[in-house]
VOKOL-993494 format. One record per residue (C-alpha): residue in one letter; x, z, y. Coordinates in Angstrom, 3 decimals. Example, Ala and Ser with C-alpha at 12.3 -4.5 7.8 and 13.67 -1.06 7.14 Angstrom:
{residu->A&u->12.300&w->7.800&v->-4.500}
{residu->S&u->13.670&w->7.140&v->-1.060}
END
This chain:
{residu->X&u->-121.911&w->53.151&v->64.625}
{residu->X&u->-121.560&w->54.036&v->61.056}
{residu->X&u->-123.453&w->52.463&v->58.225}
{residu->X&u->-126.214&w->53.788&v->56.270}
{residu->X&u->-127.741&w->53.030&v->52.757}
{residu->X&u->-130.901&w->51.973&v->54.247}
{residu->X&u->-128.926&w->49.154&v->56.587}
{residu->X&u->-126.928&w->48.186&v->53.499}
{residu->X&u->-130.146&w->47.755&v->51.209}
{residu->X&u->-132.039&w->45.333&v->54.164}
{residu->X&u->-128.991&w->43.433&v->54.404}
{residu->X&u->-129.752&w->40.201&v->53.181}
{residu->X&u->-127.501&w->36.651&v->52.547}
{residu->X&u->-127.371&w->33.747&v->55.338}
{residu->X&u->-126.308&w->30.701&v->55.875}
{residu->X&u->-122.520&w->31.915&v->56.590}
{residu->X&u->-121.098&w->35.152&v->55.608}
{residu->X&u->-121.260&w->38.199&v->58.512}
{residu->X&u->-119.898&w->41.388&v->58.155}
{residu->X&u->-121.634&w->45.035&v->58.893}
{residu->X&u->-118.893&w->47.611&v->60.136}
{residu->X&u->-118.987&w->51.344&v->59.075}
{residu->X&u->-115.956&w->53.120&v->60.778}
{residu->X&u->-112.019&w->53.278&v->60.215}
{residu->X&u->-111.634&w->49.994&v->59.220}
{residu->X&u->-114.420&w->49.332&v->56.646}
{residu->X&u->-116.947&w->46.874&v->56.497}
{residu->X&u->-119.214&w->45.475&v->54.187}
{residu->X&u->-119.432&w->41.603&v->54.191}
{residu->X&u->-122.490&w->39.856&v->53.044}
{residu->X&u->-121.549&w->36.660&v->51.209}
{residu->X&u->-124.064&w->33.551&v->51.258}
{residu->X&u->-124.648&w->34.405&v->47.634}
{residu->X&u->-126.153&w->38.042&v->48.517}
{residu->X&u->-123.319&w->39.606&v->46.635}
{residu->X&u->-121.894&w->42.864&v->49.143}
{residu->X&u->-118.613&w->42.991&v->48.981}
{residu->X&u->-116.794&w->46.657&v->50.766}
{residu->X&u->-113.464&w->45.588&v->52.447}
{residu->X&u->-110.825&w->47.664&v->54.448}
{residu->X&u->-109.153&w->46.076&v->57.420}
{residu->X&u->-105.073&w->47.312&v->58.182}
{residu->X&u->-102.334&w->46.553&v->59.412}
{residu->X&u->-98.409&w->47.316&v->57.520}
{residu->X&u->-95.158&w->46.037&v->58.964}
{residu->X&u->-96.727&w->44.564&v->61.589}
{residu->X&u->-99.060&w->42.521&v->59.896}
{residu->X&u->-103.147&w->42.289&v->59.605}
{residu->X&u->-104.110&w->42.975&v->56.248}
{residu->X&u->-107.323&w->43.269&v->54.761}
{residu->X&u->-107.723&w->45.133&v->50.754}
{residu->X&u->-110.559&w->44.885&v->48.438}
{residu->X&u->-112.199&w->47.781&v->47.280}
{residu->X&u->-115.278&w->46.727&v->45.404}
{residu->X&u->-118.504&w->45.570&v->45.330}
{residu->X&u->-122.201&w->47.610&v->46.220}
{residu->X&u->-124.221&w->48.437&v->44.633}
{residu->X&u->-121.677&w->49.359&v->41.399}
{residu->X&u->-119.599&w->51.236&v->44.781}
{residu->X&u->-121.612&w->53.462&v->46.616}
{residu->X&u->-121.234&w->53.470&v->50.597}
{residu->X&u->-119.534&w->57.116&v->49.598}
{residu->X&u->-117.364&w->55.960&v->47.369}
{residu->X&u->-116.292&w->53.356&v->49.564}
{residu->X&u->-115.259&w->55.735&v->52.073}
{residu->X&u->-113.189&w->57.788&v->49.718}
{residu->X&u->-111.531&w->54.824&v->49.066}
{residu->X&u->-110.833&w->53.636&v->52.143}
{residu->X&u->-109.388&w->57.108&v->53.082}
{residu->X&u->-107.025&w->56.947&v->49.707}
{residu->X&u->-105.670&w->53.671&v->51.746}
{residu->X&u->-105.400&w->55.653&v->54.634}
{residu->X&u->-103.290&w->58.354&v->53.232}
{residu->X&u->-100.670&w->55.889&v->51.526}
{residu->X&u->-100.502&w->54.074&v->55.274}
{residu->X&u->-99.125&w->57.635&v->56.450}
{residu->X&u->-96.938&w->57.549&v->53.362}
{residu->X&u->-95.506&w->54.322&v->54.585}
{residu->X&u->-97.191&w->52.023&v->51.157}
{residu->X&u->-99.236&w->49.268&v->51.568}
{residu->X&u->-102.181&w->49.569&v->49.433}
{residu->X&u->-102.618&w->45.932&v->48.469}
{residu->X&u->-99.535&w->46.153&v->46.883}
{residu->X&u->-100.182&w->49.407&v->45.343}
{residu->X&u->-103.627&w->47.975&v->44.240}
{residu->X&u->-101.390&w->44.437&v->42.826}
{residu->X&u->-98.435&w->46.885&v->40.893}
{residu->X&u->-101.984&w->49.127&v->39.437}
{residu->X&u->-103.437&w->46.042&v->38.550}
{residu->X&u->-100.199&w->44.558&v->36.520}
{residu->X&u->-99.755&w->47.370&v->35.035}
{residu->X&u->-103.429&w->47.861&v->33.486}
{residu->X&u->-102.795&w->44.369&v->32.226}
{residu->X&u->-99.371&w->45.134&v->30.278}
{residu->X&u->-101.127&w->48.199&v->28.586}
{residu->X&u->-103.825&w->46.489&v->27.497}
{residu->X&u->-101.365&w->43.961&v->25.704}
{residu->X&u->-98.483&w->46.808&v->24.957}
{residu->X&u->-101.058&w->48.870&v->23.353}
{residu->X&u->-99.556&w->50.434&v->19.555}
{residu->X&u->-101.783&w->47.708&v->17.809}
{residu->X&u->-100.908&w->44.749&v->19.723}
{residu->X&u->-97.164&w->45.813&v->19.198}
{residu->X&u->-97.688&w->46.137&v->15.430}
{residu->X&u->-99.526&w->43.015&v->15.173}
{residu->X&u->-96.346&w->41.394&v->17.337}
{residu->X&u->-94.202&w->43.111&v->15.073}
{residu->X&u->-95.686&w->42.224&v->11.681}
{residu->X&u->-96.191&w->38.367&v->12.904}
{residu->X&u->-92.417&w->38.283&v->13.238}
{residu->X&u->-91.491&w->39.986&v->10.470}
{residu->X&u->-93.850&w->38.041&v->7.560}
{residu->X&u->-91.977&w->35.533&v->7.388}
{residu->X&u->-88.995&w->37.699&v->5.283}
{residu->X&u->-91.529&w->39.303&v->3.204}
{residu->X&u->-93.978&w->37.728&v->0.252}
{residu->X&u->-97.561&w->37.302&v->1.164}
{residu->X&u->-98.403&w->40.174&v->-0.578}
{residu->X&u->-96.349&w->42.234&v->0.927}
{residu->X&u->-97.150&w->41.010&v->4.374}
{residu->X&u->-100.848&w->41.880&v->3.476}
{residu->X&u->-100.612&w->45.087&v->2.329}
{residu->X&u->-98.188&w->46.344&v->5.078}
{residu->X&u->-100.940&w->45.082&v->7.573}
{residu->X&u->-103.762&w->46.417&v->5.517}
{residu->X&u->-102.008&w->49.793&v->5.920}
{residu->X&u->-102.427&w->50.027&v->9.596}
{residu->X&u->-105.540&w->48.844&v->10.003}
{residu->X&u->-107.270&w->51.451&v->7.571}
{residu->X&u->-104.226&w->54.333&v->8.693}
{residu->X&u->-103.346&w->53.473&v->11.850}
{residu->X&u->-104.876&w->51.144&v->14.235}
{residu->X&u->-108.687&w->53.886&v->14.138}
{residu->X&u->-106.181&w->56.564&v->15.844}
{residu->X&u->-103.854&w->55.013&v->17.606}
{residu->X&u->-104.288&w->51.337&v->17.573}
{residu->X&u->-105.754&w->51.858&v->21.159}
{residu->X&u->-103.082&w->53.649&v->22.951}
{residu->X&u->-100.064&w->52.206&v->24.964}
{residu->X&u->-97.196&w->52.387&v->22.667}
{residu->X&u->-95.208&w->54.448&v->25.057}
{residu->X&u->-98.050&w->56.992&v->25.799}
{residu->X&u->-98.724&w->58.051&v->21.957}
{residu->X&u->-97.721&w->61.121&v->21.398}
{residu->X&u->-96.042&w->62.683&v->17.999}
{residu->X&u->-99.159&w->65.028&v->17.983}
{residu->X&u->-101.674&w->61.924&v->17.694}
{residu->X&u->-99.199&w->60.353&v->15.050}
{residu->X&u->-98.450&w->62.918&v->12.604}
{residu->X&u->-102.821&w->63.729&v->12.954}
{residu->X&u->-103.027&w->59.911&v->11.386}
{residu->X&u->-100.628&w->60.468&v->9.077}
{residu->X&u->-102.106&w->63.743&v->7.522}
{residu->X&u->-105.471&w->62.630&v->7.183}
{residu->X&u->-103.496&w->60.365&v->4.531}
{residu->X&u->-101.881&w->63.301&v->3.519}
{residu->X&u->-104.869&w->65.654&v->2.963}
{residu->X&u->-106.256&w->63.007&v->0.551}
{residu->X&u->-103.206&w->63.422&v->-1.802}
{residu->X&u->-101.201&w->60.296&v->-1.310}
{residu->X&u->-98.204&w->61.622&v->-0.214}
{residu->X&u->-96.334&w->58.421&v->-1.024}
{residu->X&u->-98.730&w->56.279&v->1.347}
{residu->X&u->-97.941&w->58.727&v->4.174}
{residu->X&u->-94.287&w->58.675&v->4.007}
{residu->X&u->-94.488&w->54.705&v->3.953}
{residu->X&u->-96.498&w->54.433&v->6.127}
{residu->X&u->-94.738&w->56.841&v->8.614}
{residu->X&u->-92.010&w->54.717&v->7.811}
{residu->X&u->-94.120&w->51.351&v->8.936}
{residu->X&u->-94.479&w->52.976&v->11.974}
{residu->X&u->-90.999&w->54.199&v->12.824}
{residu->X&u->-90.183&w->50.107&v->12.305}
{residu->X&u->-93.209&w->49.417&v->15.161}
{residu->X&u->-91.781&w->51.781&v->17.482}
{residu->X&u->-87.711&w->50.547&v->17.082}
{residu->X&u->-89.439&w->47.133&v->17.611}
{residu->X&u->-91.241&w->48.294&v->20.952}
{residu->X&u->-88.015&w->50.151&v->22.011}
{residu->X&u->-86.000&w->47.006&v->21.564}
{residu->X&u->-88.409&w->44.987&v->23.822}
{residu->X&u->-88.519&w->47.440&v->25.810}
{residu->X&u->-92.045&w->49.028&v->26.092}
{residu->X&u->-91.549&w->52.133&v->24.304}
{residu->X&u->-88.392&w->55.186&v->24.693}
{residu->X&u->-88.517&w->56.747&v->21.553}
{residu->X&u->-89.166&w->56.458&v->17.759}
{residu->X&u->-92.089&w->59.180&v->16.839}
{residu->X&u->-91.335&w->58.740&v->12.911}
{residu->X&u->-87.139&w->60.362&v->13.663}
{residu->X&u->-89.447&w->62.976&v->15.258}
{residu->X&u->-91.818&w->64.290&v->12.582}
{residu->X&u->-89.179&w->63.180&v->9.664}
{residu->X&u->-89.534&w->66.686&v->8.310}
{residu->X&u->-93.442&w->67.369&v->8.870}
{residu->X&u->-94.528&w->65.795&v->5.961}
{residu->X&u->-94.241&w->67.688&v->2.470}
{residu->X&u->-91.453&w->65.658&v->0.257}
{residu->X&u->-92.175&w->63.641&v->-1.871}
{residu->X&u->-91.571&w->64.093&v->-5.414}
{residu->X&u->-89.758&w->60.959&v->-7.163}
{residu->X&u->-91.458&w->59.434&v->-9.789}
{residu->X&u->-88.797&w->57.888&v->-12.438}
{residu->X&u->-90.348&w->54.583&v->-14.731}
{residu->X&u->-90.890&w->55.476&v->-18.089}
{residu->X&u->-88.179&w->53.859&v->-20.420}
{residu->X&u->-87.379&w->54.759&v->-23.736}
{residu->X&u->-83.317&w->55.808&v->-23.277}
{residu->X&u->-82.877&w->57.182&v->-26.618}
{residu->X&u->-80.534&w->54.952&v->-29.207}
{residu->X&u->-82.264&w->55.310&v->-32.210}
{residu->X&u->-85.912&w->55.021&v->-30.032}
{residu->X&u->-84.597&w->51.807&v->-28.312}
{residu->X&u->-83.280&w->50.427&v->-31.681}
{residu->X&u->-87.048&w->50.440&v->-33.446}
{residu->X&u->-88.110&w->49.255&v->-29.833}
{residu->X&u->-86.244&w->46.051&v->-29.874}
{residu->X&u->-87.450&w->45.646&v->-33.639}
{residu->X&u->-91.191&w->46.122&v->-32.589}
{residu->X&u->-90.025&w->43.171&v->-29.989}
{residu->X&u->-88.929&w->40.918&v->-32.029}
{residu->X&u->-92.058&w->41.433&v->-34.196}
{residu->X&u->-94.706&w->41.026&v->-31.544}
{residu->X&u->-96.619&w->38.260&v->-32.611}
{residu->X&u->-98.304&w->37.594&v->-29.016}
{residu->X&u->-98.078&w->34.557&v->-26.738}
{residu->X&u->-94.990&w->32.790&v->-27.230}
{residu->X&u->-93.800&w->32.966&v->-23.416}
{residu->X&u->-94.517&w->36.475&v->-23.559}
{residu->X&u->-92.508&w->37.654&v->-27.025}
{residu->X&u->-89.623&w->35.564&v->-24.822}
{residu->X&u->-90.009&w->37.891&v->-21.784}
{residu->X&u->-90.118&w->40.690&v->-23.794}
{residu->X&u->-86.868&w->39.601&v->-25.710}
{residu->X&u->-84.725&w->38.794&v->-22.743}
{residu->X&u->-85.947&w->41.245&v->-20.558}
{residu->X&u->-83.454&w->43.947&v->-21.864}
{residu->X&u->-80.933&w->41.683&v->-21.571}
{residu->X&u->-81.378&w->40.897&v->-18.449}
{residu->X&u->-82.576&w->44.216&v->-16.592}
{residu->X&u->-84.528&w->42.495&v->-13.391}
{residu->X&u->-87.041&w->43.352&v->-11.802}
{residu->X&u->-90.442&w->42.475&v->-13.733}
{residu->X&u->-91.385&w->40.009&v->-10.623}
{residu->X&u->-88.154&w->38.545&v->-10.833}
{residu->X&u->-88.040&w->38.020&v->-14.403}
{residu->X&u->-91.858&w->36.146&v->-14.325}
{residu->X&u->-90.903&w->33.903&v->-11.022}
{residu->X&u->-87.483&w->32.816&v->-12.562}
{residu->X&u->-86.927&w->29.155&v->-12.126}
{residu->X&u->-85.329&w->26.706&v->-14.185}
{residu->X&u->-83.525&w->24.936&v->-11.214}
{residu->X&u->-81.418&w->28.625&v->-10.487}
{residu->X&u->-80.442&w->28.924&v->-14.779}
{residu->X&u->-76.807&w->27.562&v->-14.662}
{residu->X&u->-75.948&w->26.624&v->-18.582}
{residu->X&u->-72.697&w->25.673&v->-18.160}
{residu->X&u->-72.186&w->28.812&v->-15.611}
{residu->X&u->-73.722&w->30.929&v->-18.111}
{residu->X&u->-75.639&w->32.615&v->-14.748}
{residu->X&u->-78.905&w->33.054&v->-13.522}
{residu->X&u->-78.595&w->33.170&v->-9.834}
{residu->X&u->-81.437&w->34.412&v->-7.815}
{residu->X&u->-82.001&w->33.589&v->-4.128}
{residu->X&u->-82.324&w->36.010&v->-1.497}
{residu->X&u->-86.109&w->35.527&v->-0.254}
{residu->X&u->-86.710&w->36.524&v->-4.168}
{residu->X&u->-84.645&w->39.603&v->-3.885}
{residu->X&u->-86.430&w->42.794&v->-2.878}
{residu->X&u->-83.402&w->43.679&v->-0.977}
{residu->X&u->-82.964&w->40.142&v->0.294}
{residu->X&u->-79.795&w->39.151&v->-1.116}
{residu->X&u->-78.939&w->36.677&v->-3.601}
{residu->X&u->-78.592&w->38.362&v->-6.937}
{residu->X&u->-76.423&w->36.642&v->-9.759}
{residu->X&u->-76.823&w->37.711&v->-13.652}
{residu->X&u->-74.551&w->36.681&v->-15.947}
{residu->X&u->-76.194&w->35.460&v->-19.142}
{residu->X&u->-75.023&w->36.691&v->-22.306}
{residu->X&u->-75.213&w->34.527&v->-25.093}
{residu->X&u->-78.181&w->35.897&v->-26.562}
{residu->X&u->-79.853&w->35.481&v->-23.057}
{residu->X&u->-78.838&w->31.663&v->-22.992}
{residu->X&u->-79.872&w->31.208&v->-26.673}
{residu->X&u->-83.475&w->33.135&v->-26.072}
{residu->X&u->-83.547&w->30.534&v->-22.535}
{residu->X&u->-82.514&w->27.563&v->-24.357}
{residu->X&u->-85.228&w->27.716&v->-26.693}
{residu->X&u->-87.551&w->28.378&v->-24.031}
{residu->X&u->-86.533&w->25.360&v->-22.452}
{residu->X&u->-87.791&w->23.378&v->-25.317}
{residu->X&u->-91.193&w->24.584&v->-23.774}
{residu->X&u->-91.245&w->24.523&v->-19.832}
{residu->X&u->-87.830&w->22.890&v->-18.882}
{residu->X&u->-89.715&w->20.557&v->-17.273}
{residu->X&u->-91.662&w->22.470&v->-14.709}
{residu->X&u->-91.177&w->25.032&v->-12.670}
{residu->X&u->-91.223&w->28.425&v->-13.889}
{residu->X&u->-89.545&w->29.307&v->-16.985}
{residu->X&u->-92.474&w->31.918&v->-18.021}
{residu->X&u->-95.329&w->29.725&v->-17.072}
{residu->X&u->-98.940&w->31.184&v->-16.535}
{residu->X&u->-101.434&w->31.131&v->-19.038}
{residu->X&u->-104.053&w->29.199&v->-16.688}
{residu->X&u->-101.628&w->27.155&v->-15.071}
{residu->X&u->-98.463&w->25.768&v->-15.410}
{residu->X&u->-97.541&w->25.349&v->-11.799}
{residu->X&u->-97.755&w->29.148&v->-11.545}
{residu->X&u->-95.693&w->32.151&v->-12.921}
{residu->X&u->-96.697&w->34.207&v->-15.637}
{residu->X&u->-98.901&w->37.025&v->-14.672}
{residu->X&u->-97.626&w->40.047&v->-13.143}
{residu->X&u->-99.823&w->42.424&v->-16.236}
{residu->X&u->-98.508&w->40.282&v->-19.175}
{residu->X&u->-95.637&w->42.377&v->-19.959}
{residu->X&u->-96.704&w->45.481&v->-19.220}
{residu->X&u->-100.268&w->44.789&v->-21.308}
{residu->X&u->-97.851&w->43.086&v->-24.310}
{residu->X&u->-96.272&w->46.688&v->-24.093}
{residu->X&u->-99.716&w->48.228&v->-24.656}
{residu->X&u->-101.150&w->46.244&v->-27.475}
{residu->X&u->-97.768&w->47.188&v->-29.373}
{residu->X&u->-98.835&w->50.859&v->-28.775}
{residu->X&u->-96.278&w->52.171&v->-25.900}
{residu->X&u->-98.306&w->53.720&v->-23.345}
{residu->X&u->-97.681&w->54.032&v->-19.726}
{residu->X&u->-96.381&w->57.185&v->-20.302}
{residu->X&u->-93.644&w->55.635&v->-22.783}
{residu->X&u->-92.313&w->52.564&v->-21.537}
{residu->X&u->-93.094&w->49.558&v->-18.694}
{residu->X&u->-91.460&w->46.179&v->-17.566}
{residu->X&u->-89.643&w->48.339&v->-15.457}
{residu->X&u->-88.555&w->50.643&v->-17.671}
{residu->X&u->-86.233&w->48.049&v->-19.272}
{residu->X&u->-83.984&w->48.545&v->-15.899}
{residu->X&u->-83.724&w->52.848&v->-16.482}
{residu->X&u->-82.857&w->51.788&v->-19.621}
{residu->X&u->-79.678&w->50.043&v->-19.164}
{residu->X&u->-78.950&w->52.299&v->-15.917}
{residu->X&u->-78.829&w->55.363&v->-18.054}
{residu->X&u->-77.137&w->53.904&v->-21.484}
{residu->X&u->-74.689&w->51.988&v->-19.497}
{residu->X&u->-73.623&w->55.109&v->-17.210}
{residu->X&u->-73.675&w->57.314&v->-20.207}
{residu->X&u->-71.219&w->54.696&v->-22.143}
{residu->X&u->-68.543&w->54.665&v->-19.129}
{residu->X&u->-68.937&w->51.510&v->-17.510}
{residu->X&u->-68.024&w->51.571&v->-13.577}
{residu->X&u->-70.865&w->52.627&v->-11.690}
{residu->X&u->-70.703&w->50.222&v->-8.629}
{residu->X&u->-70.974&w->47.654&v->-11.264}
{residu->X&u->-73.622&w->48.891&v->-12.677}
{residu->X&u->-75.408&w->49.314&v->-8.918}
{residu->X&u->-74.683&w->46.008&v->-8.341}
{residu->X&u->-75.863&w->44.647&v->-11.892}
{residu->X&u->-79.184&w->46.372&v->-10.710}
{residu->X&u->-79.365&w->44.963&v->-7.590}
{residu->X&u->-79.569&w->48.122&v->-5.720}
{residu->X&u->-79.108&w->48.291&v->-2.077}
{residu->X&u->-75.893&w->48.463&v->-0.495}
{residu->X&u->-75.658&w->50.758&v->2.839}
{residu->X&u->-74.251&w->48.080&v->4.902}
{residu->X&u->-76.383&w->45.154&v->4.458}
{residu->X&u->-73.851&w->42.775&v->5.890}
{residu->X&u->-71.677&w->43.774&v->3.670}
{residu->X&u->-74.271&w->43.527&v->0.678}
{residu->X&u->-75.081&w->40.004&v->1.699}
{residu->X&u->-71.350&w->38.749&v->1.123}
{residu->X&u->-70.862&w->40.756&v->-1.739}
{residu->X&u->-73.331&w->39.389&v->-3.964}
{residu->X&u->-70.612&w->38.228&v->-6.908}
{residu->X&u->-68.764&w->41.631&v->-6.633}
{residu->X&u->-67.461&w->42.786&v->-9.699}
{residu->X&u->-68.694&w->39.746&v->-11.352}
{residu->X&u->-65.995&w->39.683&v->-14.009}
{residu->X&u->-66.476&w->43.327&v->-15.290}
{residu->X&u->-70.157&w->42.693&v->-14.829}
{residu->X&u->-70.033&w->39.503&v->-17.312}
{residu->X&u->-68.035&w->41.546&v->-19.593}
{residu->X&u->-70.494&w->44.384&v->-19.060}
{residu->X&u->-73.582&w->42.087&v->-20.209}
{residu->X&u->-72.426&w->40.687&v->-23.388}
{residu->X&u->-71.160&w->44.027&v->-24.541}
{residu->X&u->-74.794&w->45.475&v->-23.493}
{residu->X&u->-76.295&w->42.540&v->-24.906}
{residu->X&u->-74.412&w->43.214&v->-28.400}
{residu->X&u->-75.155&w->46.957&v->-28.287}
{residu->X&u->-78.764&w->46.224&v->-28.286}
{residu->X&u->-78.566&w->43.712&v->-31.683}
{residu->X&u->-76.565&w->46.713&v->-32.940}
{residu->X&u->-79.391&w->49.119&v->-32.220}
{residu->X&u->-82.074&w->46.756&v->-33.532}
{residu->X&u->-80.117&w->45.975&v->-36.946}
{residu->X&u->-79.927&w->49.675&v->-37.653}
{residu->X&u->-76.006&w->50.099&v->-37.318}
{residu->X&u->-74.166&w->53.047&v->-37.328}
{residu->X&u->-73.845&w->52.122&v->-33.176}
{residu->X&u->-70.722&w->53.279&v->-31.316}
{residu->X&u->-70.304&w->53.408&v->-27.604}
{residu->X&u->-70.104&w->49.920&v->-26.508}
{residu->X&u->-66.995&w->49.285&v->-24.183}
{residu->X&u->-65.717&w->50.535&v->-21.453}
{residu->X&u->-64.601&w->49.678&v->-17.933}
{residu->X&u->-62.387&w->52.368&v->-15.862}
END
């Protein structure tokens, strides 16, 4: 006789557990607790099985039924349903952890460590307010380009075009990563690489013109700021770095006898050492500064502490109050500078690149050839660093040296 709802709801607990029968195998046992528990009864290869469906009231008597009938059908199909219900079960499990966000939070945790802390931050902070509100709940392998390229226009529509096409390109790293550990098939960033609008490059002001760079270095050398900061201002022509690499330079990587600065790779945006060969105006601007800090740390020191490097505004705000705006010239701008003069003059362009620190293609290759073209590079400094005395002193300049 089949059950009812009324016999299920007078059911109550006793001492043991007892079972009451509805018809094709299911039953509902009543536990000692009072919990009601629906169960299917079956047998596959042989064997007496019995398969959990669920518990009343949250399952109706009905729904029971329906799923004791889905059992049914995969029995005639020749699949046992507890291990269907086991495979359905793991597999709920892995996309809850293989969702996009628990990826990209795998991903970033092993990838930190090569980046700086702010770096690290800010790629993470990207997601989360880009990525993770869209598709931070989704299996990686079920997003589709559609749901992507929706995230990355709302970033769009709100005119940062830049942010968008990095952060697309975050997210083409995620999914190479889930594709490598295999819990995604494709890379949805290769897919909508041309659904973005371009972006239009944005070039660092610098001041390229002779006669302009000639009253530049004079307004230098007459800065009457901080005395760290009229010495980062003087060498950093001289040197061309990056502004953060310039402020975080060390004492321990200055080689005097050398006549090198040589910058480790976890400094190096591209992550390979860097070497710059030091003119001798560059050593005599870092021997006087070593007068000062040689014995700490940095070589441009903070202004509130000593155990920290100068601030990443100093240069840039030393650039202001001698009335060149943003618009005219910036710590970076010290890099076009040489770039452009230094093409313009003749000297070979791969050792310019390399001067600059500019990626190589093959990063293997990159990370041996760190000291390539070192001699026509240290030739290449000390000519640059004389052209730029030249310029300041007023001379009737001609094109510094060159290298075929």
């Amino acid at each position: 006789m089949s059950l009812t709802n009324i016999a299920i709801t007078k059911a109550k607990q006793a001492e043991k557990p007892y079972k009451l029968s509805d018809s094709g195998g299911l039953y509902l046992q009543i536990n000692t607790s009072g919990t009601k528990c629906w169960r299917f009864k079956y047998r596959f290869a042989g064997k007496e099985k019995v398969l959990s469906l669920g518990v009343y009231p949250h399952l109706s008597l009905l729904e029971a039924r329906e799923r004791r009938d889905l059992a049914k059908r995969n029995l005639a199909n020749d699949l046992d349903p507890g291990a269907l219900k086991q495979t359905q079960k793991y597999e709920a499990g892995q996309a809850a952890t293989n969702t996009f966000q628990a990826v990209a939070c795998e991903w970033h945790d092993k990838n930190k460590i090569k980046w700086v802390p702010k770096n690290a931050a800010r790629n993470l902070s990207i997601l989360e307010r880009h990525i993770f509100p869209f598709i931070g709940k989704i299996t990686i392998s079920k997003v589709k380009s559609s749901e992507l390229l929706h995230a990355i226009r709302k970033i769009e529509a709100r005119g940062n075009a830049e942010t968008a096409h990095r952060v697309l390109q975050i997210c083409g790293q995620i999914f190479r990563y889930a594709i490598a550990t295999d819990r995604a098939n494709a890379d949805l960033s290769l897919v909508l690489k041309g659904a973005l609008s371009p972006v239009k490059v944005k070039h660092h002001a610098s001041i390229t013109e002779p006669s302009l760079i000639g009253a530049f270095l004079s307004d230098i050398h007459g800065y009457q700021g901080a005395y760290l900061t009229q010495q980062a201002l003087k060498l950093a022509p001289l040197v061309f770095v990056r502004p953060g690499e310039l402020r975080h330079a060390e004492w321990s990587e200055i080689d005097f006898d050398k006549a090198e600065w040589r910058i480790a790779a976890p400094k190096m945006k591209m992550k390979v050492t860097h070497i710059v060969p030091l003119s001798n105006q560059a050593l005599q601007i870092l021997k006087e500064i070593h007068e000062h800090t040689g014995h700490l740390q940095y070589v441009f020191t903070g202004v509130t502490s000593t155990k920290r490097p100068m601030s990443e505004n100093t240069v840039n705000m030393a650039l202001r109050r001698m009335g060149y705006e943003k618009s005219d010239m910036t710590g970076h701008g010290f890099r076009s500078m040489a770039s452009t003069i230094l093409h313009e003059q003749g000297w070979l362009h791969d050792a310019i690149e390399r001067q600059l620190a500019h990626s190589d293609k093959n990063k293997v290759s990159a990370a041996y050839n760190y000291a390539e073209h070192l001699p026509k590079r240290r030739l290449m400094m000390q000519e640059w660093a004389n052209y730029l005395d030249a310029l300041r002193s007023g001379a009737n300049v001609v094109p510094i040296g060159k290298v075929a």
